[in-house]
N, C-alpha and C positions, 0 to 999 in steps of 0.2 A: 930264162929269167924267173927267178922265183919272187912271190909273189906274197907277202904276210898280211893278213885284216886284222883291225879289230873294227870295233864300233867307237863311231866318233862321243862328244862328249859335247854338253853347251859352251865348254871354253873354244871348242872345235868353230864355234859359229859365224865369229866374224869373218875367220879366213876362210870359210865355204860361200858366206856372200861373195868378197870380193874373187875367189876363183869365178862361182855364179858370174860375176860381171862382166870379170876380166872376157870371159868367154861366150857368154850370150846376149853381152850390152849389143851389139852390131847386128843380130837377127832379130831379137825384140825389137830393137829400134826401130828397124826395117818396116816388120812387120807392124807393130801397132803405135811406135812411140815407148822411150825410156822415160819415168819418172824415179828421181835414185827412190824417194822418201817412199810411194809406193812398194816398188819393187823389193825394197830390204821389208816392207811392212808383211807381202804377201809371204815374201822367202821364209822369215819366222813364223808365221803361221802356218804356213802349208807345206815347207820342208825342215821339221827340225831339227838339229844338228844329232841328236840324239839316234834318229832312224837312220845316220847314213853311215857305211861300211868304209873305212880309210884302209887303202891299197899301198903296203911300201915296199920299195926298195931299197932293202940295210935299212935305214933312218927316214930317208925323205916320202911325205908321199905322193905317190907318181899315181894317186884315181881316186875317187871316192862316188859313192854309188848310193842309190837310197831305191829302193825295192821293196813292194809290200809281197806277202805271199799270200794270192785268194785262194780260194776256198779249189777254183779249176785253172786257175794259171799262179803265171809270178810279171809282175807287172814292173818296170823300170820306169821309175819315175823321175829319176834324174841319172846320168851318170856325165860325169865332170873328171875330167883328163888335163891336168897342167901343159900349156904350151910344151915345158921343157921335155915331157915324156910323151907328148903327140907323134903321130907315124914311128913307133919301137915297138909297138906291140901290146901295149900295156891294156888300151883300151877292148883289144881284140882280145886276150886273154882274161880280161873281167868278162867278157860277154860268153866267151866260149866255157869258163867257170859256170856261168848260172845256165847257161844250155844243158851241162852236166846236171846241172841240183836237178830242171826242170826234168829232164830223163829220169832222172831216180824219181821223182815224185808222180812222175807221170803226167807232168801240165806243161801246156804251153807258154810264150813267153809275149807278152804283149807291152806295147809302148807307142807314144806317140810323138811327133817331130814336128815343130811347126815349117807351114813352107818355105819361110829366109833363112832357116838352118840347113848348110850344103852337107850334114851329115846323114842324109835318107841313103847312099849310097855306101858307108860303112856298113849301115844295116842289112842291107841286103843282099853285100857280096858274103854278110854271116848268116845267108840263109833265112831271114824276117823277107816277108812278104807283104806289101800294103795291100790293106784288106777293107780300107776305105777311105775315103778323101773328102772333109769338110773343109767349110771357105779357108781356114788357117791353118790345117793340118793335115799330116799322115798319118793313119794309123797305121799299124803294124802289128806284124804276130810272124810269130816261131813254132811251128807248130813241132809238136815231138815228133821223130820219127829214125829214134832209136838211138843207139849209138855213134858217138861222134866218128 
């Protein structure tokens, strides 16, 4: 599967909420309650369509991902996988992509899941490790250790 990025754009924005919903309205809810007006409020402020990297195949895109790079890790702060391109590999292949950067950069790869998200287990058959546990979350880390 080859895989092309660019970086999204603000026109990118509405359809990264509604992926955003489509796919985490059911563990937000869970976990604290959905409010839409909220949620699109915090989504523009704290993820802007601008930082996230869109994943295609041919034309469609099948991931998009939003990652800051610190100073000792790379932090994944969202990554969002379309129903249609779930369990193909897509998701796994964006992860094992930034596994690669973090190799070459020499940083580890940190992130967190809250606990009504049933995806703690993607992460850690790629090798993330929970490395602490608060009332609503997992963290997690990838620690470098060389070549994939």
């Amino acid at each position: 599967m080859n895989l092309t990025q660019k970086y999204a754009t603000d026109g990118h924005s509405p359809w990264l909420f509604e992926l955003y919903a489509e796919l985490l309205r059911e563990p937000i809810e869970a976990q604290w309650g959905w409010d839409d007006e909220f949620q699109k409020e915090c989504f523009k402020k704290n993820l802007p369509a601008s930082k996230f990297h869109l994943y295609f195949i041919n034309s469609s895109i099948a991931a998009a991902s939003y990652v800051n790079n610190e100073l000792d890790h790379l932090y994944i702060k969202m990554l969002l996988v379309p129903k249609l391109y779930q369990r193909q590999g897509v998701g796994r292949k964006v992860i094992v992509q930034l596994q690669e950067q973090a190799i070459q950069q020499h940083k580890s790869i940190k992130l967190s899941v809250i606990k009504a998200n049933p995806v703690l287990s993607f992460y850690t058959e790629l090798g993330f490790e929970v490395i602490n546990v608060s009332n609503d979350s997992f963290h997690l880390e990838y620690f470098n250790k060389g070549p994939i």
